[in-house]
KOLLO-518668 format. One record per residue (C-alpha): residue number from 1; x negated, y, z. Coordinates in steps of 0.25 Angstrom, whole numbers, plus 5000, padded with zeros to 4 digits. Each point is the difference from the previous one (the first is absolute). Layout:
<recs>
+------+------+------+------+
| resi |   xx |   yy |   zz |
+------+------+------+------+
|  NUM |    X |    Y |    Z |
...
+------+------+------+------+
</recs>
This chain:
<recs>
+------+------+------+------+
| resi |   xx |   yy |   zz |
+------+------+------+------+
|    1 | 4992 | 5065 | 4927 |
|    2 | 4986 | 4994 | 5006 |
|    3 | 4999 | 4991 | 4989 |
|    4 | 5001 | 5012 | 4990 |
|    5 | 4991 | 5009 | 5008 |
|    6 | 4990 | 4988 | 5001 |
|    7 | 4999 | 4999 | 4984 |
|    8 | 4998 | 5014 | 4998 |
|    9 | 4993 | 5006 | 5011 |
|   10 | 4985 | 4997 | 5001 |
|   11 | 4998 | 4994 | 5015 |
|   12 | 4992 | 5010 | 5008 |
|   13 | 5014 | 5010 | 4995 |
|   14 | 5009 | 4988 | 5004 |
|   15 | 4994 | 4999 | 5015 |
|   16 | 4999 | 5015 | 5001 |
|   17 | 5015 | 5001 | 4998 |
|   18 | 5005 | 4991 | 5009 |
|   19 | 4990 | 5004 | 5011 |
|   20 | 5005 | 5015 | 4997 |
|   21 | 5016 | 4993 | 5000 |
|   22 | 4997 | 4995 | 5014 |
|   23 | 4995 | 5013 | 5005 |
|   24 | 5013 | 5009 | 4994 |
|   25 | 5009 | 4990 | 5006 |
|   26 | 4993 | 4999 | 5014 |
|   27 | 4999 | 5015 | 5000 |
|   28 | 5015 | 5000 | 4995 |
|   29 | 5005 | 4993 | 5014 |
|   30 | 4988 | 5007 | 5009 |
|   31 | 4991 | 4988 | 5001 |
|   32 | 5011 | 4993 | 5008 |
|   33 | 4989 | 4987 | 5003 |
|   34 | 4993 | 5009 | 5009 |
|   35 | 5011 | 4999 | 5009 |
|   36 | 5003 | 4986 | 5002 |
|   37 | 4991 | 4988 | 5003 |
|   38 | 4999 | 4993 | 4986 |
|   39 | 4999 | 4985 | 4998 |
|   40 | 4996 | 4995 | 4984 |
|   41 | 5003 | 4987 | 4999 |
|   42 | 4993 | 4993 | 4987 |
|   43 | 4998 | 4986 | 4995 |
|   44 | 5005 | 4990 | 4990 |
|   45 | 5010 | 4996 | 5007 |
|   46 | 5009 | 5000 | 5013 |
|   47 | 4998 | 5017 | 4998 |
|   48 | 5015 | 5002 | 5001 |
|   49 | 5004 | 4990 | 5013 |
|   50 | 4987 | 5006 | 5007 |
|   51 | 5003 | 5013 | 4998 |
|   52 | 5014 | 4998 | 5005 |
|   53 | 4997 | 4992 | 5012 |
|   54 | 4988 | 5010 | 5003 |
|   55 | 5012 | 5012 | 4999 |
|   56 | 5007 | 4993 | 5009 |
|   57 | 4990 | 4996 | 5008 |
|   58 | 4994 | 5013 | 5003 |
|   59 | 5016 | 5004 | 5007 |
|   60 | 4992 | 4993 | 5010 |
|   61 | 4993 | 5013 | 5006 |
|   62 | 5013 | 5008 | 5001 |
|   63 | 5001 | 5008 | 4988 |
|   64 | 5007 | 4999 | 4987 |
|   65 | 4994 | 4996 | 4987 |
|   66 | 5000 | 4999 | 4986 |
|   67 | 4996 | 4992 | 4988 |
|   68 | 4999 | 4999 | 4985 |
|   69 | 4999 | 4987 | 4994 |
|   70 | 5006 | 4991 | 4986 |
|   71 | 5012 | 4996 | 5007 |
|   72 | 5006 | 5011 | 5007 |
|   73 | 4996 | 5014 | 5008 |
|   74 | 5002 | 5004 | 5014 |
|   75 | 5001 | 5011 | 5008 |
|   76 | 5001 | 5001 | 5014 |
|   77 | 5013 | 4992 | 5001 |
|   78 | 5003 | 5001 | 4986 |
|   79 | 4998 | 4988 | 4990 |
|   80 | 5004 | 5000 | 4985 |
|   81 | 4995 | 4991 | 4988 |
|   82 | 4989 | 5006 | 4992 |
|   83 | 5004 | 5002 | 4988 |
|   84 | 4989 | 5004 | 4990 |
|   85 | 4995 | 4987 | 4998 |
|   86 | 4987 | 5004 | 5004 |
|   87 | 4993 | 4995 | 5011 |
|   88 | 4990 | 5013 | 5003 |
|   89 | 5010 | 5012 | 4997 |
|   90 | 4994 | 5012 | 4991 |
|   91 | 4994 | 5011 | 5005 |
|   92 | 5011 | 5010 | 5003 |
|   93 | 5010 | 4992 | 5004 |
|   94 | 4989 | 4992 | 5011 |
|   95 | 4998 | 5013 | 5005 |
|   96 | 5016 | 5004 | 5003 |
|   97 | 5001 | 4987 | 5007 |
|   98 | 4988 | 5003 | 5009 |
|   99 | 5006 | 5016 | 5002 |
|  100 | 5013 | 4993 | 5003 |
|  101 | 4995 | 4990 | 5010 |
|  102 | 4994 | 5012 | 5007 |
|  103 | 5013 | 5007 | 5000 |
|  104 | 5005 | 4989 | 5004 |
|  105 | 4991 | 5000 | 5013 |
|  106 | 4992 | 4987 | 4997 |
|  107 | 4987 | 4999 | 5004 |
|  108 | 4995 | 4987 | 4993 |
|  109 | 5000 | 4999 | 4984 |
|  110 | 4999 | 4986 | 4992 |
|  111 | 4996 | 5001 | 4986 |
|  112 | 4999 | 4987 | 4991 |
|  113 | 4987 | 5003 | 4992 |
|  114 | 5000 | 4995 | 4985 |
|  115 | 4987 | 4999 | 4991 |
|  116 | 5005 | 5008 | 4989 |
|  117 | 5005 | 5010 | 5009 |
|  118 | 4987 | 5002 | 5005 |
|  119 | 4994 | 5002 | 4986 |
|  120 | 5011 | 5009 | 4998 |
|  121 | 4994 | 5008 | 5012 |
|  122 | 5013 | 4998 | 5007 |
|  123 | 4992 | 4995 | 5012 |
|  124 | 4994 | 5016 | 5001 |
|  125 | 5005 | 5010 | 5009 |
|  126 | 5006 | 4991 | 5009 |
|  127 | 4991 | 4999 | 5012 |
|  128 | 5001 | 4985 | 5004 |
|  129 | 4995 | 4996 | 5014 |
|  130 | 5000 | 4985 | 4998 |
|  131 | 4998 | 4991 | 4989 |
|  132 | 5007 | 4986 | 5001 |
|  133 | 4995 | 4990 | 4989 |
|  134 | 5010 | 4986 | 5001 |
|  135 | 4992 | 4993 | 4988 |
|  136 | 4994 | 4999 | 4984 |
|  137 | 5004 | 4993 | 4989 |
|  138 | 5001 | 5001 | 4985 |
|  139 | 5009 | 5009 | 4996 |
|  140 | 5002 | 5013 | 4990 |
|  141 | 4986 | 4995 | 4996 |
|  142 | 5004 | 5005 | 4984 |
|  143 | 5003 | 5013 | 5005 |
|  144 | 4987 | 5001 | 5009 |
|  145 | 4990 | 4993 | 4991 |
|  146 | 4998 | 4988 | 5009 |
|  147 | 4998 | 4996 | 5012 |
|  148 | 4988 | 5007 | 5007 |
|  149 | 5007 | 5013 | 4995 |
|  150 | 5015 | 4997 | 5007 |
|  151 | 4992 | 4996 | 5012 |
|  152 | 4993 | 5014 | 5001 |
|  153 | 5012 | 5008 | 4996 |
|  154 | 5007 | 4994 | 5014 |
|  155 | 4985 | 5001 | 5006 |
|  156 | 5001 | 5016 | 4997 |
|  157 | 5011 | 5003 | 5010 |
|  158 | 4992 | 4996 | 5013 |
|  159 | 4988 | 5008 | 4993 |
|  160 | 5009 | 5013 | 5000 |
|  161 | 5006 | 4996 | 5014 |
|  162 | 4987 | 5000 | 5006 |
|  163 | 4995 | 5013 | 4993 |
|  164 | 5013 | 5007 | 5004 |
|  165 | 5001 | 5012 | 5012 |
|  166 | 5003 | 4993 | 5011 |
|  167 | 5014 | 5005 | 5006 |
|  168 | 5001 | 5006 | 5016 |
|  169 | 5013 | 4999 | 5007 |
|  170 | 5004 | 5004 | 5014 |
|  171 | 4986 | 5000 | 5001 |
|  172 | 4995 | 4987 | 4997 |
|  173 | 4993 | 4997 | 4987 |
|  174 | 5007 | 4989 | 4991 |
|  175 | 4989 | 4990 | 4995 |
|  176 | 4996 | 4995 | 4986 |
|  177 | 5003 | 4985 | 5002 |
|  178 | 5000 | 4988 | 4989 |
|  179 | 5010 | 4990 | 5002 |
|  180 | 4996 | 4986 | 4994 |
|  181 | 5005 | 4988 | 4997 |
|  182 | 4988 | 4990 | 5004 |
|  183 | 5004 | 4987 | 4995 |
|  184 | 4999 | 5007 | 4986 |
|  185 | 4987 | 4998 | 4992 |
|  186 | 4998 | 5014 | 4994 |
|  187 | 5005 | 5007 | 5014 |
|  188 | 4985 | 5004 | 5005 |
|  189 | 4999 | 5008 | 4987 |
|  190 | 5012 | 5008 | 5007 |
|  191 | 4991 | 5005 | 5012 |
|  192 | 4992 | 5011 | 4993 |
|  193 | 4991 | 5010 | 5008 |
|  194 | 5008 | 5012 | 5007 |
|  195 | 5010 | 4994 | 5008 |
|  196 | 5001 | 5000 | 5015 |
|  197 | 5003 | 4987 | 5002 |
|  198 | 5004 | 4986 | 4992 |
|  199 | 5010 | 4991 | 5005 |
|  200 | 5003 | 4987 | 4994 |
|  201 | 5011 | 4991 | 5002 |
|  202 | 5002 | 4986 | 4994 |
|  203 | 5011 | 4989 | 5005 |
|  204 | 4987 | 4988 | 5001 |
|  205 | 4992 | 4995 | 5011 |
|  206 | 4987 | 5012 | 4993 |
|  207 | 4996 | 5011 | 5009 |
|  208 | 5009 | 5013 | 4998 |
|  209 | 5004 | 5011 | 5007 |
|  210 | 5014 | 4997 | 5000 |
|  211 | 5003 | 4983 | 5000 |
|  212 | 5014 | 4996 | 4999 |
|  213 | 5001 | 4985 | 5007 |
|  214 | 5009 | 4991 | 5005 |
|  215 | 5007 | 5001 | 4984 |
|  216 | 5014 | 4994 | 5000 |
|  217 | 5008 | 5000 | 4985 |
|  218 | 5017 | 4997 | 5000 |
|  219 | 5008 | 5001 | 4988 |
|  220 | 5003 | 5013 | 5003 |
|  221 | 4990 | 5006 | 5009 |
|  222 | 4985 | 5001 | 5005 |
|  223 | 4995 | 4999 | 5015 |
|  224 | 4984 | 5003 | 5005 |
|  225 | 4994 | 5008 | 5010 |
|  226 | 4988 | 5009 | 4999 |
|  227 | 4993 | 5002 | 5013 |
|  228 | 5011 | 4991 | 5008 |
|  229 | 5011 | 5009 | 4995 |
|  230 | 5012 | 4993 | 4994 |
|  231 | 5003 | 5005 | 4985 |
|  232 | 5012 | 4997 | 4994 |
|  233 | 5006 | 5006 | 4987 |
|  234 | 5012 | 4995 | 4992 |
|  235 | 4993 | 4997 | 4989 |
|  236 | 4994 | 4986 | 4993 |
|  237 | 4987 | 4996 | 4995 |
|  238 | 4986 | 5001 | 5003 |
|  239 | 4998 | 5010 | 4990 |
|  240 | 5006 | 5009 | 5010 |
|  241 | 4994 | 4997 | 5013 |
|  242 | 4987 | 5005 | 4992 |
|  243 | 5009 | 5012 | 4996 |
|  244 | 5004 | 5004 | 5015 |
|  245 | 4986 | 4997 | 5004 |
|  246 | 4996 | 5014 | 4992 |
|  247 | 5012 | 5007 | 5005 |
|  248 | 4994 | 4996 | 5016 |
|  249 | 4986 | 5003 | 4996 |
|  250 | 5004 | 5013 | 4996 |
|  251 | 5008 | 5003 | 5014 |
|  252 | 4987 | 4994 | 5007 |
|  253 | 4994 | 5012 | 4994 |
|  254 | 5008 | 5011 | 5006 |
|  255 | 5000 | 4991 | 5014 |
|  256 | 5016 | 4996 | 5000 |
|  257 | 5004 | 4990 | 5010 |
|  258 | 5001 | 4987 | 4992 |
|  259 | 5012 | 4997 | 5011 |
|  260 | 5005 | 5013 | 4991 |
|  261 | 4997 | 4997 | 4986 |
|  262 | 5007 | 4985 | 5002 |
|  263 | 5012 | 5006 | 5004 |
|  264 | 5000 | 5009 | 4987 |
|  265 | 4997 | 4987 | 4990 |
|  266 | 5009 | 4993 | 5008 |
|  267 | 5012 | 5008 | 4995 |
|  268 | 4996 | 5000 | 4984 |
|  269 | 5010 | 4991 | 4993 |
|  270 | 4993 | 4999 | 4988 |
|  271 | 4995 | 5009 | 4985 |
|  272 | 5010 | 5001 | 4988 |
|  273 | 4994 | 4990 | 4990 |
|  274 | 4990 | 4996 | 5009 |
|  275 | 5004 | 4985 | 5001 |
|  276 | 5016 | 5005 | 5002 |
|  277 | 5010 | 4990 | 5001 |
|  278 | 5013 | 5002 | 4993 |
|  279 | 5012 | 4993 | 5007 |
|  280 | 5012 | 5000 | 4994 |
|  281 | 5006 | 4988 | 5009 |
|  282 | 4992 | 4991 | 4988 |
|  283 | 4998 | 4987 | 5004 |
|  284 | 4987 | 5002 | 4994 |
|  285 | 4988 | 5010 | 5004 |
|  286 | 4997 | 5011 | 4991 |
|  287 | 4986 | 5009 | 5003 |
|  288 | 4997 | 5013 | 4992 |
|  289 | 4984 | 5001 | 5001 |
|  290 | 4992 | 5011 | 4992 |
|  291 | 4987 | 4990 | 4999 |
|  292 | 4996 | 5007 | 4986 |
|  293 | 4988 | 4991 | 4999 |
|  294 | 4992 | 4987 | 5002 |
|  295 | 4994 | 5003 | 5014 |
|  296 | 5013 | 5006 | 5006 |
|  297 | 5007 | 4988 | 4992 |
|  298 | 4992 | 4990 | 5008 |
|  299 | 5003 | 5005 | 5012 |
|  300 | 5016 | 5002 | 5000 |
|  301 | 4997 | 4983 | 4995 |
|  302 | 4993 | 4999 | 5014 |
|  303 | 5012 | 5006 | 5006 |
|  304 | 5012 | 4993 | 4992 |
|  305 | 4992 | 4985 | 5001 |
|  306 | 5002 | 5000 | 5015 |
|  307 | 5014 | 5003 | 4998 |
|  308 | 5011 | 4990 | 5001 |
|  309 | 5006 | 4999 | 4985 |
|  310 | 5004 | 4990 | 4989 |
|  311 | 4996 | 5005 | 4988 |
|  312 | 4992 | 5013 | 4997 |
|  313 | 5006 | 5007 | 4988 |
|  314 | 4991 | 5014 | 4996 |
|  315 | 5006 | 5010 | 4991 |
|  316 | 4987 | 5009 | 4994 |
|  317 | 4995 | 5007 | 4990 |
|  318 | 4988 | 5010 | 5000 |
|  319 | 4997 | 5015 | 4997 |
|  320 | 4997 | 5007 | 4987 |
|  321 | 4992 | 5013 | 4996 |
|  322 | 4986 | 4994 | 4999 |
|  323 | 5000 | 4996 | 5016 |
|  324 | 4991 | 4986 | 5002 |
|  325 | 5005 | 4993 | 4986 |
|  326 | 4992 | 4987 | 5006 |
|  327 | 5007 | 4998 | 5012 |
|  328 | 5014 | 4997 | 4993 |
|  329 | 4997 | 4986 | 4996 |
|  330 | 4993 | 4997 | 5013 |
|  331 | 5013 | 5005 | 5007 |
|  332 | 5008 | 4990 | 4991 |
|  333 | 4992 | 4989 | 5004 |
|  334 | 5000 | 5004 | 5015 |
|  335 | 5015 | 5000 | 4997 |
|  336 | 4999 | 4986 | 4994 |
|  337 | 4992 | 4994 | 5010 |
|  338 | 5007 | 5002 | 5013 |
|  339 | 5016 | 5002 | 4994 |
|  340 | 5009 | 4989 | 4996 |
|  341 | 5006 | 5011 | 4990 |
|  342 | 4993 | 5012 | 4993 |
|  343 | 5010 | 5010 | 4995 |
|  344 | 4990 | 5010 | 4992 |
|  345 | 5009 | 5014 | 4996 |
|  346 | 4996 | 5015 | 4998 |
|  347 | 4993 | 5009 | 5010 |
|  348 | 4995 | 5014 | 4994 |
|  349 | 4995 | 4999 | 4987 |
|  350 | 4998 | 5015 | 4998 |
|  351 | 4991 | 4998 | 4984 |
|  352 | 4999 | 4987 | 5001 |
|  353 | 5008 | 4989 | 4993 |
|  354 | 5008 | 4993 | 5010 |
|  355 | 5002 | 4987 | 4992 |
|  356 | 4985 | 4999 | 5002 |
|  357 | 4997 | 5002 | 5014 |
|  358 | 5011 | 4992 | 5002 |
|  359 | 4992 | 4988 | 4991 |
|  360 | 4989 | 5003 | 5007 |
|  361 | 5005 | 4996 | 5014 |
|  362 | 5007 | 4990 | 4994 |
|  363 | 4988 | 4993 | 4994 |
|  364 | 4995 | 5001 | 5014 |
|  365 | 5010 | 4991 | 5006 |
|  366 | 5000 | 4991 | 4987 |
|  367 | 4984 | 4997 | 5005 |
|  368 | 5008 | 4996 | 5014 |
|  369 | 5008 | 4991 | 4993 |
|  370 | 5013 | 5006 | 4999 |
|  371 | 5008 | 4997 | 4988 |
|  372 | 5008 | 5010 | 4992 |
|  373 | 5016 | 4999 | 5002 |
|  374 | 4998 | 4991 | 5014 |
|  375 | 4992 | 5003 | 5009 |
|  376 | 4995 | 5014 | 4993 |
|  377 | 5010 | 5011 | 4995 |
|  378 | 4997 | 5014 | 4991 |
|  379 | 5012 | 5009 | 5004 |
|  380 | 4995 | 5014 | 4995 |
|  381 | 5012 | 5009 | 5006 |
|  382 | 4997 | 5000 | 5014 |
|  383 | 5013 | 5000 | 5006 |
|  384 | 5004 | 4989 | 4992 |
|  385 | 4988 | 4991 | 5004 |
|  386 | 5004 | 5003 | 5017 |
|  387 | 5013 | 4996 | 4995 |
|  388 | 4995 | 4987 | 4994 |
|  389 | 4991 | 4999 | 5013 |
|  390 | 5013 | 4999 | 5010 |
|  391 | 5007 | 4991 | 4990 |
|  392 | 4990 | 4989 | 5001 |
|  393 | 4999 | 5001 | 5015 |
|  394 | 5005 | 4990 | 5008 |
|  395 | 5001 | 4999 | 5015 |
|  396 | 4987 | 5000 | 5007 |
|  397 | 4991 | 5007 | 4988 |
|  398 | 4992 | 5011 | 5002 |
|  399 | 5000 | 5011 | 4988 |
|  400 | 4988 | 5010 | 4999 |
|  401 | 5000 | 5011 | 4993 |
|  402 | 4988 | 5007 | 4997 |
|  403 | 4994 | 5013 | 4993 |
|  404 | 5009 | 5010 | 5003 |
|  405 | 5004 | 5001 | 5015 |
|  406 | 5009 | 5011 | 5004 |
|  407 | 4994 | 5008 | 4990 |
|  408 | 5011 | 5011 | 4993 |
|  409 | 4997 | 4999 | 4985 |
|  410 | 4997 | 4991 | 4988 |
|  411 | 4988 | 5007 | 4991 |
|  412 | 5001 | 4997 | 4986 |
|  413 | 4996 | 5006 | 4985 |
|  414 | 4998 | 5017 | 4999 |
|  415 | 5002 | 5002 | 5015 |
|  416 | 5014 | 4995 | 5001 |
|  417 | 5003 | 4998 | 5014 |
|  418 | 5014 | 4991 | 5004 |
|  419 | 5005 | 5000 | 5015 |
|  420 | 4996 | 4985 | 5007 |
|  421 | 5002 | 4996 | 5013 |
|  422 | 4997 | 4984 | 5001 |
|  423 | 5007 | 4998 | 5012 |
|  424 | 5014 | 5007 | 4996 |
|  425 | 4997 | 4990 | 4986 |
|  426 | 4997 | 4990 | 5008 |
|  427 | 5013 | 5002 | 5010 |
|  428 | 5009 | 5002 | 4988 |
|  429 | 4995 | 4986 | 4994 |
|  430 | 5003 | 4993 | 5012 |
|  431 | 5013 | 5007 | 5003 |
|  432 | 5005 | 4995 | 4985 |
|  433 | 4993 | 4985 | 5001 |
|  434 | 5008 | 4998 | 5013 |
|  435 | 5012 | 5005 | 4995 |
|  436 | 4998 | 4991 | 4987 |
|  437 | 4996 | 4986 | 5010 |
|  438 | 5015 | 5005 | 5005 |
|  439 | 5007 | 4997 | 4989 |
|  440 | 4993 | 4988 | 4996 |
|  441 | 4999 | 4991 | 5013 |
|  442 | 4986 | 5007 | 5004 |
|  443 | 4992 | 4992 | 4989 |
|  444 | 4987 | 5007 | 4994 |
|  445 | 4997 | 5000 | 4986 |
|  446 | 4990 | 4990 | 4995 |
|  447 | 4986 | 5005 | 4995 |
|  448 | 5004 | 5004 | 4984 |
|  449 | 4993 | 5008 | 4988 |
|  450 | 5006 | 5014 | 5003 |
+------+------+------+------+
</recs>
């Protein structure tokens, strides 16, 4: 539908329609975001994990919460998977879950904030109080015209947060605050004029607000303390003590305890497709990770390559409809370089040729060095490529698979939309390869042409 309007309408028509969309659907639900404390949470990557853990987080103070993210919704003590496969929810239907929250006697909101959803003026209307920003890099730079343009599409939510009515509750005014990710080099371009305070938090010896030190990194955990309080959250990687460190900036802001807020972090077990392990009793480690592109890529690498393993297999594809056309072959390569196998399959094609992206990724990991029918595989029906994944695994291999995490649909050609859930493919594949292994003396296929 946007496409479409964006071909016919002249733009000045385009933005006056979503602006006035924004303002029928807020008044629609009685401008519910002037009733909650609003965190928008925007960035590259990490938005999802942030905007979770700051959710949680935030239970810190003694009220309930709620948040909107990729991966799933929540609500007070209600959580489901998103599944509109969008990351910033339309209009409407971001302003029901914000009226609900309040039903539902939250006082804290956390929005994922996406750059198309702010040219789409999904961003107005909802009156934010603190902007987080987690990091920049290319991405959706076809659909934004380049880089400067993406980078000023995520810049215009701190703009309309420190031009927004500051809120009075029980009396006390809430501030305008930007939350930033200090070790990035396009986070000073966050702090625009009109807030009330910038905090910065980083996970490095720099100056800060909010300095996680003392950083500890296990297989399946991360430790640190901020301000000698011990953090610990049951989830692995580097990536994500930066992601916390947000989520405590934020609860620095209102002035929860920190004793408080460890306690809350301490108790999340992790994000569906965020670096999810499926365990089926495999003798072999499977990891559903969403990492759609080359920076998130690189740091789900960082967080695998400190993890025991023996061989790295890494199942992948990546995404169709015009989204980032360059990135597919560096993907492939990434693939190449750091996985002893690199099984390339389908993803959502939408428009696109399949058989093409696929090439394209598979060129990528060729350049590394991967040759076709050994050590690289093209597996176009997804399914069947997991299932070839768990057939080559043997004990002590780690299988990644990337591009889709717990996401709830395929996308392919004229809006066709088929039910998906990597994990339950994932469990299904093991479930069969173990029952195969059974009935033949546990041996695993060798690597074939499929």
């Amino acid at each position: 539908m946007t496409f479409r309007l964006k071909r016919l309408m002249p733009s000045p028509l385009l933005l006056a329609y979503h602006w006035m969309l924004s303002w029928i659907a807020a008044s629609w639900y009685g401008h519910p975001s002037n009733e909650l404390v609003v965190v928008g949470v925007t960035g590259t990557n990490g938005k999802t994990t942030t905007a979770y853990l700051t959710a949680r987080a935030l239970e810190a103070s003694g009220f309930p919460t709620g948040c909107t993210t990729t991966a799933l919704f929540k609500i007070a003590d209600r959580e489901w998977l998103n599944e509109t496969k969008m990351t910033m929810l339309g209009r409407f239907l971001l302003q029901k879950r914000l009226r609900e929250m309040v039903r539902a006697g939250c006082a804290y909101a956390v929005i994922e904030v996406s750059s198309q959803g702010i040219l789409q003026y999904r961003h107005r209307q909802v009156n934010v109080d603190i902007a987080v920003f987690t990091n920049l890099t290319p991405e959706h730079i076809e659909a934004h015209g380049g880089f400067e343009a993406y980078k000023q599409a995520k810049i215009e939510l701190f703009r309309h947060v420190a031009a927004s009515p500051r809120k009075v509750f029980n009396g006390r005014t809430i501030p305008k605050v930007a939350v930033l990710n200090a070790q990035d080099p396009h986070a000073e371009a966050f702090a625009v004029s009109g807030f009330d305070r910038v905090m910065r938090y980083r996970t490095d010896a720099g100056p800060g607000d909010v300095v996680a030190k003392d950083i500890r990194l296990e297989p399946t955990s991360i430790a640190f303390t901020v301000d000698s309080v011990a953090m610990r959250l049951a989830v692995p990687g580097k990536v994500n003590v930066e992601n916390a460190m947000a989520a405590i900036a934020v609860c620095r802001a209102f002035d929860i305890p920190l004793a408080s807020v460890s306690e809350r972090l301490a108790l999340v077990r992790g994000i569906p497709g965020r670096f999810e392990r499926i365990d089926e009793g495999q003798p072999w480690t499977v990891i559903v990770d969403y990492a759609p592109e080359p920076a998130s890529l690189g740091k789900l690498y960082e967080t695998v390559e400190a993890m025991p393993k023996r061989r790295l297999i890494h199942l992948l594809g990546s995404c169709g409809g015009g989204r980032d056309v360059a990135r597919r072959p560096i993907l492939g390569k990434m693939a190449g370089d750091h996985a002893d196998l690199v099984i390339v399959t389908d993803e959502d094609p939408y428009d696109d040729d399949p058989n093409e992206i696929m090439e394209q990724v598979a060129a990528g990991a060729r350049e590394a060095g991967k040759q076709d029918g050994t050590s690289l595989l093209i597996i176009p029906e997804r399914a069947e490529a997991i299932r070839e994944a768990m057939r080559q695994a043997q004990e002590g291999d780690m299988i990644l698979l990337t591009g889709k995490g717990c996401e709830q649909a395929i996308m392919g050609p004229n809006g066709m939309c088929t039910p998906w859930d990597e994990r339950d493919v994932a469990r299904a594949a093991i479930q069969a390869e173990l029952e195969e292994r059974e009935s033949t003396d546990g041996q695993a296929v060798p690597i074939s042409v499929p």
